[in-house]
C-alpha positions in Angstrom: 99.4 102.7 133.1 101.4 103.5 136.3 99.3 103.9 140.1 100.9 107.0 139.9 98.9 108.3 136.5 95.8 106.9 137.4 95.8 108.3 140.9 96.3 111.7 139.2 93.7 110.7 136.0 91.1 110.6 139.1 91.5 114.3 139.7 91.9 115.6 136.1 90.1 113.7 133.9 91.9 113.2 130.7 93.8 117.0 131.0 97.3 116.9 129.5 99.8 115.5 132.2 103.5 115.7 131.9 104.4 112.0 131.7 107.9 110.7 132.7 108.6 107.7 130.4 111.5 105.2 130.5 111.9 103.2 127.7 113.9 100.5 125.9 115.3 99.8 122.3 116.4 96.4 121.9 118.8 94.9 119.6 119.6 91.7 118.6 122.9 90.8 117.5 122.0 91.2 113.8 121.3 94.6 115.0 117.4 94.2 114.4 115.2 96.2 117.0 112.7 94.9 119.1 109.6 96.2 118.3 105.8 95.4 120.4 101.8 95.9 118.6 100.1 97.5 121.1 96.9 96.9 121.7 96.0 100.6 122.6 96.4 102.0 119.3 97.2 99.2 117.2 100.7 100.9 116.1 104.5 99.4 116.7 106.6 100.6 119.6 109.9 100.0 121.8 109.1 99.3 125.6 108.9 101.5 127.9 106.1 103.2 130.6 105.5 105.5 133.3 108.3 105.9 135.8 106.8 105.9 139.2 106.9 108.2 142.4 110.5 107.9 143.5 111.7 105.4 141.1 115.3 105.3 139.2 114.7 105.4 135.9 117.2 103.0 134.9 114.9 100.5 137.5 111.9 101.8 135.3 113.2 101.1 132.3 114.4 97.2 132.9 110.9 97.1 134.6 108.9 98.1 131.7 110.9 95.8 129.0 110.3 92.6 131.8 106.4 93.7 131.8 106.2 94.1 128.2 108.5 91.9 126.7 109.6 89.0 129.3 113.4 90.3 129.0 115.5 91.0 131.3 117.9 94.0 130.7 121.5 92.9 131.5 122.9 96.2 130.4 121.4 99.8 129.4 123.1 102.2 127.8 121.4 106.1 127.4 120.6 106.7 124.0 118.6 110.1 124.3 115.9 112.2 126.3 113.0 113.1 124.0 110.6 115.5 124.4 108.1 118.7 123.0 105.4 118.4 120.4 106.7 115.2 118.9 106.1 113.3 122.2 102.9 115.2 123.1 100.2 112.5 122.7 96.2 111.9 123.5 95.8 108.4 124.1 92.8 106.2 122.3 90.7 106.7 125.5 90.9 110.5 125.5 93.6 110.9 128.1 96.3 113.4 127.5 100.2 113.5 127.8 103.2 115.5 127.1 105.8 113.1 127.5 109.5 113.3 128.8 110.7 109.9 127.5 114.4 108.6 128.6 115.3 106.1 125.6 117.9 103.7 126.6 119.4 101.1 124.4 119.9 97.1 125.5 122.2 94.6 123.6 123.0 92.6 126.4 119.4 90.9 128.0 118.3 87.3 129.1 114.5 85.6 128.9 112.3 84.8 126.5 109.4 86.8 124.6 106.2 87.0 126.2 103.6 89.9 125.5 102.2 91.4 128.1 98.0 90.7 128.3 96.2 93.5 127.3 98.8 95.9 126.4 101.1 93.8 123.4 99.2 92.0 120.9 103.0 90.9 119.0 106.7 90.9 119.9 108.5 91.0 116.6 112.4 92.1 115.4 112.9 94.0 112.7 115.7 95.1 110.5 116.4 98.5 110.2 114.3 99.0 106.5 111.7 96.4 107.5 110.1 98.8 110.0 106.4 99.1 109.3 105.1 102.5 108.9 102.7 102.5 111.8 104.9 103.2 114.3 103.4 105.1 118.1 103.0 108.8 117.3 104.9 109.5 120.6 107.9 107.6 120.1 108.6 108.7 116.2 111.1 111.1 117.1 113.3 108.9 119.1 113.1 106.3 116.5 113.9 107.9 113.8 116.9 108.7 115.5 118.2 105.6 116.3 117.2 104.3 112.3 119.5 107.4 111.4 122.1 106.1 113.8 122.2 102.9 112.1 122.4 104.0 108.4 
């Protein structure tokens, strides 16, 4: 969680907060996304995070894939800015979010695949009709896009 959410969790508890997400799909060059278990909620998601005070979002994205995944984003390309109901969220430990999440895709990246402690339990690809069924409440709308984009 960003210094910049927990500063503000201090004053309201676990009140909704609008959230400013970046995050990042990856594919391979069989096309496969990059998909992390997260040890929050135990479902599948793409990187990504809270963007900070003042940060670019393209920074925040590449930031949160090097945290999470131990890539490094060579290229991003803007795949879509998600948001309402579907991305509105309460977190296992009661905290609550409506999120504004910038999805960008990466094909072009450098590093190797390291899960970040405490927050990825599993860094796995995934072909497009292998994608397990638990996938992050707050990201399903984004990724179903990108699975329709592909088919």
């Amino acid at each position: 969680m960003s210094g910049y959410i927990m500063d503000l969790r201090k004053v309201v508890g676990h009140r909704p907060l609008l959230q400013i997400a970046a995050s990042v799909i990856v594919e391979d060059e069989q096309g496969r996304i990059l998909l992390q278990l997260r040890s929050d909620n135990n479902c599948w998601a793409y990187a990504g995070g809270s963007v900070e005070l003042d940060e670019v979002v393209e920074d925040a994205a590449k930031r949160e894939l090097f945290e999470e995944t131990g890539l490094i984003a060579e290229r991003l390309e803007l795949f879509g800015v998600f948001s309402g109901k579907e991305t509105h969220y309460i977190y296992p430990n009661g905290d609550e979010v409506s999120n504004v999440d910038i999805v960008y895709v990466c094909r072009v990246y450098s590093g190797e695949l390291k899960c970040q402690k405490g927050e990825v339990e599993e860094l796995r690809f995934f072909q497009v009709d292998e994608i397990p069924q638990n996938i992050s409440p707050p990201i399903r709308k984004a990724l179903s896009q990108w699975i329709e984009s592909k088919v």
